[in-house]
N, C-alpha and C positions, 0 to 999 in steps of 0.2 A: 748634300749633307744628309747625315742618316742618323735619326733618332730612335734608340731601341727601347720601348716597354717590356717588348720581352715577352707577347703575347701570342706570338707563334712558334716558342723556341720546340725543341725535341719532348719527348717525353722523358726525354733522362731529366730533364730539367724539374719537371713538374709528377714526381712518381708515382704510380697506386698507392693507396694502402690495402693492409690486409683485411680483409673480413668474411665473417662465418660465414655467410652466405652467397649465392652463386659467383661474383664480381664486378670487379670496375675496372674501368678505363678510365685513360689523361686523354682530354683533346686539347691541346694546348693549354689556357690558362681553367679551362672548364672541364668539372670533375665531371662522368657521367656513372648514376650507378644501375646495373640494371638485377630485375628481378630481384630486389635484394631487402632483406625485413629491415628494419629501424633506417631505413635512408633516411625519414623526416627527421627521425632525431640525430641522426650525424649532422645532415646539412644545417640545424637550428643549431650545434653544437660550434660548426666552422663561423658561426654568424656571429658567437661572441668571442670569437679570435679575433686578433688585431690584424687588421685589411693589411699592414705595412707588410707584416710578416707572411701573412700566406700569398700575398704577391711578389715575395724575397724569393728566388729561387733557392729548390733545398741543396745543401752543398754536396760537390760531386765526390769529393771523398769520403763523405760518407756513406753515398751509392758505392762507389770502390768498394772501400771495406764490406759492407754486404756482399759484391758479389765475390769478393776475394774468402771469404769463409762460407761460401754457399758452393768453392769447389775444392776438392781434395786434392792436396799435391798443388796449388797453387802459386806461383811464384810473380812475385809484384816489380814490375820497373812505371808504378804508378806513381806515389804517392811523394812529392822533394824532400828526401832526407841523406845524409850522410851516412857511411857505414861506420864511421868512429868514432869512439868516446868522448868526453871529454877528456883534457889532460890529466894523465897519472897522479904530478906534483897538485893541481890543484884539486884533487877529487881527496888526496890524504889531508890534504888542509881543511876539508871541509866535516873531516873526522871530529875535530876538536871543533869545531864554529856549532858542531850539533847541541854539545851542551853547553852553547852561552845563551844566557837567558833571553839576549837579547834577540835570539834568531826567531825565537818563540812570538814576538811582538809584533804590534804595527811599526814601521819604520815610518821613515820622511815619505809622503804622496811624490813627492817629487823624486824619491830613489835614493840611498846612503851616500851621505856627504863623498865619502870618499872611492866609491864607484862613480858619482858624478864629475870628480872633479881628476880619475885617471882617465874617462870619458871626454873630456873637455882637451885634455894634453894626447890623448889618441887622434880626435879630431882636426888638430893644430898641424900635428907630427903627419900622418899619415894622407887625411884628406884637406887639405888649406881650406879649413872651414875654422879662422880664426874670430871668429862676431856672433857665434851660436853660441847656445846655452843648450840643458840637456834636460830632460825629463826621462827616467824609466819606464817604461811597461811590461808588463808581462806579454811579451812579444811582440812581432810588428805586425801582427794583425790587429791587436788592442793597440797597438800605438795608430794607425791608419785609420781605427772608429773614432778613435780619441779628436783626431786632425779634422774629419767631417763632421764632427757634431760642434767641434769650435768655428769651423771655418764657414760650412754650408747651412742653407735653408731650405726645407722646404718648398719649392717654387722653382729654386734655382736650376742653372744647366751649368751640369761638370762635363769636360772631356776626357776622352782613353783611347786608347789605339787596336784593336784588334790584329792579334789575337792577346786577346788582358788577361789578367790575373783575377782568376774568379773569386776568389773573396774581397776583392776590391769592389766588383760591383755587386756584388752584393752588401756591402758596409753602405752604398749609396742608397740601395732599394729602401733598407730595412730605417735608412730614416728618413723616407721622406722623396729622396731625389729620384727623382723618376726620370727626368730630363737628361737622359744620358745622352751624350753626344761620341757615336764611335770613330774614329777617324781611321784612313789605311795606313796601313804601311810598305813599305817598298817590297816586291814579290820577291826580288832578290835575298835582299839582306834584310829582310823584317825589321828595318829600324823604322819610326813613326817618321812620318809623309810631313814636313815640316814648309813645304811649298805652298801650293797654293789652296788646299785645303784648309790648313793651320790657319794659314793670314786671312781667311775668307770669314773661318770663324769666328776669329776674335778682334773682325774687324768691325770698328765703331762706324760703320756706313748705315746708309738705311733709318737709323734709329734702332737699332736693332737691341736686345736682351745683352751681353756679353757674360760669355762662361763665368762662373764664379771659382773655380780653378780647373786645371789641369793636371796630369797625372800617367806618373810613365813610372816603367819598373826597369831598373839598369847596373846587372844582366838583367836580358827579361826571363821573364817568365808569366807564358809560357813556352816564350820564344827560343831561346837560347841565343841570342843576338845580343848584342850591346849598341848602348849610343854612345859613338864616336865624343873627343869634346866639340869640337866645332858644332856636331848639330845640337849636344846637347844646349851651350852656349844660345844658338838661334833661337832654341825654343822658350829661354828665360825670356831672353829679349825679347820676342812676340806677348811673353806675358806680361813679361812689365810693360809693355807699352800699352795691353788693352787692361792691365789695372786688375790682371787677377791672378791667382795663386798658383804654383809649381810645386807639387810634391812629389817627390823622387824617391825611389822604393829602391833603397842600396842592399839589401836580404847577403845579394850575392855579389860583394863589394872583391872579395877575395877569388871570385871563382871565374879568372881570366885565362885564357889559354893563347900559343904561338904567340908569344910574345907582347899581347895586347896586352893597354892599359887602361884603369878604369880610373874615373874622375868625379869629383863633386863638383857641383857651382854651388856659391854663395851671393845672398842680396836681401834685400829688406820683403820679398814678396816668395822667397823660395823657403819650402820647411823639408829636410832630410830625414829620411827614416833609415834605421840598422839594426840587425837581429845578431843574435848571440845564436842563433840555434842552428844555421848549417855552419858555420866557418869552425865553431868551438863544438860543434855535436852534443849540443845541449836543444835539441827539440822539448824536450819531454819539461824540462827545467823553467818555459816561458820567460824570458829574458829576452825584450828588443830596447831599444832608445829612440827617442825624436831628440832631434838636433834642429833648435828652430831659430830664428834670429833675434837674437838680441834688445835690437835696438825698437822691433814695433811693441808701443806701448797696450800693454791689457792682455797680450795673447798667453802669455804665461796661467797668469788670471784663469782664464776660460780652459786651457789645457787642466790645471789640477780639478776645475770645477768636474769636468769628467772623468781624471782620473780618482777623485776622491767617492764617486758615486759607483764606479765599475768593477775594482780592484782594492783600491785604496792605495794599498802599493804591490810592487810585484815581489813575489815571492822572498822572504828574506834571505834564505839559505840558496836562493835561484843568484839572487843578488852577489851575493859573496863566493859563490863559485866562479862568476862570470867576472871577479874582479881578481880572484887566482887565475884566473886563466891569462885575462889581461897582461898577466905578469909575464908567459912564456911569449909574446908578442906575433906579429904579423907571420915570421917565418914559420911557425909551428904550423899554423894553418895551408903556409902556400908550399910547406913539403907533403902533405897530404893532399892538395888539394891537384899538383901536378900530377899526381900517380893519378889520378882521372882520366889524364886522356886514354889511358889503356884500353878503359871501359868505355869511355866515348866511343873508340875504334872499334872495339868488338861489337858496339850495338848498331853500330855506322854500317859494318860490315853486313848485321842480320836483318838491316834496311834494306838492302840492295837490290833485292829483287823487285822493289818500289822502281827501278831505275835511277838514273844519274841526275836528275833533276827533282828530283819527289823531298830531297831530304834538305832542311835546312837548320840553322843555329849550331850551336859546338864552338861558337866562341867566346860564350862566357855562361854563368851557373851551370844547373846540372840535364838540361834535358833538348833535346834533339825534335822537330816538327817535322811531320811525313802526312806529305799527301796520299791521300787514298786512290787505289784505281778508281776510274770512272764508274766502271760497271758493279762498284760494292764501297760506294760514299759516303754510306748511310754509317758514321762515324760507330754511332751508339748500337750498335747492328753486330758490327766488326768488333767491337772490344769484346761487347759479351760473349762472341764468338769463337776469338782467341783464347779468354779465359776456359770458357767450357769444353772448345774441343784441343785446344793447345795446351792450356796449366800456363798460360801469362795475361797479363791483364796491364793495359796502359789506362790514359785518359783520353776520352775522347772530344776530338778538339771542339766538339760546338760548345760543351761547358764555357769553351773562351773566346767563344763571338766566332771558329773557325771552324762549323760543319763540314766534311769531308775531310779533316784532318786529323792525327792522333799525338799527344805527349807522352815523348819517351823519357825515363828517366835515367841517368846511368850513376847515380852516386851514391844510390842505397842499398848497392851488393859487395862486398868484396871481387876482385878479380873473377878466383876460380868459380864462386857463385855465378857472377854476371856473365860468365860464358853459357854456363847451362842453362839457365834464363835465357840467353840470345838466340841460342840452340833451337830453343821454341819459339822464338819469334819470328827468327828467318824463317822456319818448317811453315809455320802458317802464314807470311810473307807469299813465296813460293804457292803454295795453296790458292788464298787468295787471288792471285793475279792469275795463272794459271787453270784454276777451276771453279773460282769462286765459294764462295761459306757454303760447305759441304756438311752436310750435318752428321754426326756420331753413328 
């Protein structure tokens, strides 16, 4: 079993700051500064910071975006976004919603009646999640702090599956949980290891602590993998038998390819999450939902108690777009979202020099997992590397529990864009295997 604090991760994780004077260094979770005027007042300054947060790791896209404007001609297959809009019909409808008064206000903490309740008949229709009720957020990253601060403790241990979704554990850090428990997943098919790892953990032998939930993202991300329903199915059932929570991060509920199909489970210990922002190309607009169940009494309760302190509610005019959109249904999303594989392919292709075995996911959301040569693993190494001497920039995988790995993304360029992007990825593909990070 492997418990991460997180105290030897990279220094992408843990960054410098800037200062006048000569410099610092990250040694894992310890700042060093050397030669340097006012260190005693910086270091008395970190001392009235909240210990929660500067032991949260700082988020990698916002490293990204730094080093993505630190170089000219930069072209990104980093960051999970869509390349299109939201829908035409609902962006003119939200012409006239500008000037009703009521866009201007607080709405219901819980989300407008009537986004909840085309929410509720979506969920019925499309995912057989007929016993859930719904709260809005402004995204499903506030919807997923919202689920930890209702669900988790301080003290507790949650599980994830490596490689995760970094703002997930981060959401865990920054309140408290520290008790991460990372689990594998299959080298193959990147689906979470539900064998004998899972049953080990949340097995009530020993006397032992039992997780206080668990938590998978499906498509993943950062994987680009899906869970199947059988395994998904298993792993309810392992929770409900050790008596604790299942939250499943649906983001990329739409984003299946050859054929596959994607599923929800439903039950009195499972809480669903879904976003508005890649299937409807609504990033910018923060719009997600929790879909939680019904029937367990108080949790409602505790869901508005954070939503009413964080948000209050999400965005009104966020809201109302995302219930026009609602209107042009499932297929608007999954005609855009098949013209993907295009780009999958071209960036599949600018892997290649990785060899035949390096590159995995492509079967569901928007991004591809490639192992690094042996001799240039140093993830945070290579990205900065491509960016500055190539003009592309990925993520690199240790942000997700997967050092020596990078995330690629293929769904936030147009076609002829994402060729020229791939263009430079193979060129430094190629490069690196062949000569290694050659510098400018």
């Amino acid at each position: 079993m492997q418990i991460l604090h997180r105290l030897d991760r990279s220094i992408f994780r843990c960054p410098t700051v800037s200062l006048p004077s000569p410099f610092s260094f990250s040694l894992g979770r310890a700042r060093v500064y050397c030669n340097t005027q006012g260190a005693e007042k910086t270091m008395a300054s970190r001392a009235k910071l909240s210990r929660r947060l500067l032991e949260t790791d700082t988020p990698v896209m916002i490293q990204m975006q730094e080093l993505f404007r630190s170089v000219k001609d930069c072209m990104s297959l980093a960051q999970g976004v869509v390349h299109w809009p939201p829908p035409d019909q609902a962006l003119e409808k939200i012409k006239d919603a500008i000037w009703q008064p009521s866009t201007s206000n607080y709405g219901p903490d819980e989300g407008l009646p009537d986004l909840r309740k085309a929410l509720v008949e979506k969920l019925r229709r499309e995912n057989e999640l007929c016993k859930s009720s719904v709260v809005v957020t402004a995204g499903a990253n506030q919807a997923f702090v919202n689920l930890v601060l209702a669900l988790c403790d301080p003290g507790n241990s949650v599980v994830m599956f490596a490689p995760y979704y970094f703002n997930a554990y981060m959401s865990f850090q920054m309140t408290g949980i520290t008790n991460i428990l990372v689990g594998p997943c299959d080298p193959e098919t990147l689906q979470p290891d539900a064998g004998d790892w899972l049953e080990e953990t949340l097995s009530k032998e020993k006397n032992k602590t039992i997780p206080k939930l668990v938590t998978i993202v499906n498509p993943g991300n950062p994987s680009g993998s899906y869970v199947p329903d059988p395994l998904l199915r298993r792993i309810s059932e392992l929770c409900k038998n050790a008596g604790c929570w299942l939250v499943v991060d649906n983001t990329y509920e739409y984003f299946m390819y050859d054929g596959l199909k994607h599923t929800c489970v439903e039950a009195p210990h499972v809480v669903n999450v879904f976003s508005f922002s890649k299937a409807y190309g609504m990033m910018g607009w923060r719009v997600g939902y929790i879909a939680y169940p019904s029937e367990v009494e108080g949790l409602e309760a505790q869901l508005l108690k954070t939503q009413d302190n964080i948000p209050i509610c999400a965005s009104i005019i966020g809201q109302k777009l995302a219930l026009y959109s609602l209107e042009l249904g499932a297929e608007w999303v999954k005609e855009r979202v098949e013209k993907l594989t295009k780009n999958r392919d071209i960036i599949l292709d600018a892997l290649s020099p990785l060899g035949a075995n390096a590159v995995k996911g492509g079967q569901g959301a928007i991004y591809l997992w490639a192992k690094l040569p042996s001799g240039a693993s140093n993830d945070v190494e290579v990205v900065q590397w491509l960016a500055k001497r190539h003009g592309v920039i990925v993520i690199p995988g240790s942000a997700s529990g997967g050092p020596g790995y990078v995330r690629v993304s293929f769904g936030g360029l147009v076609e002829d864009v994402c060729s020229v992007a791939a263009a430079r990825l193979r060129k430094g593909m190629e490069e690196l295997v062949s000569k290694g990070m050659l510098s400018s």
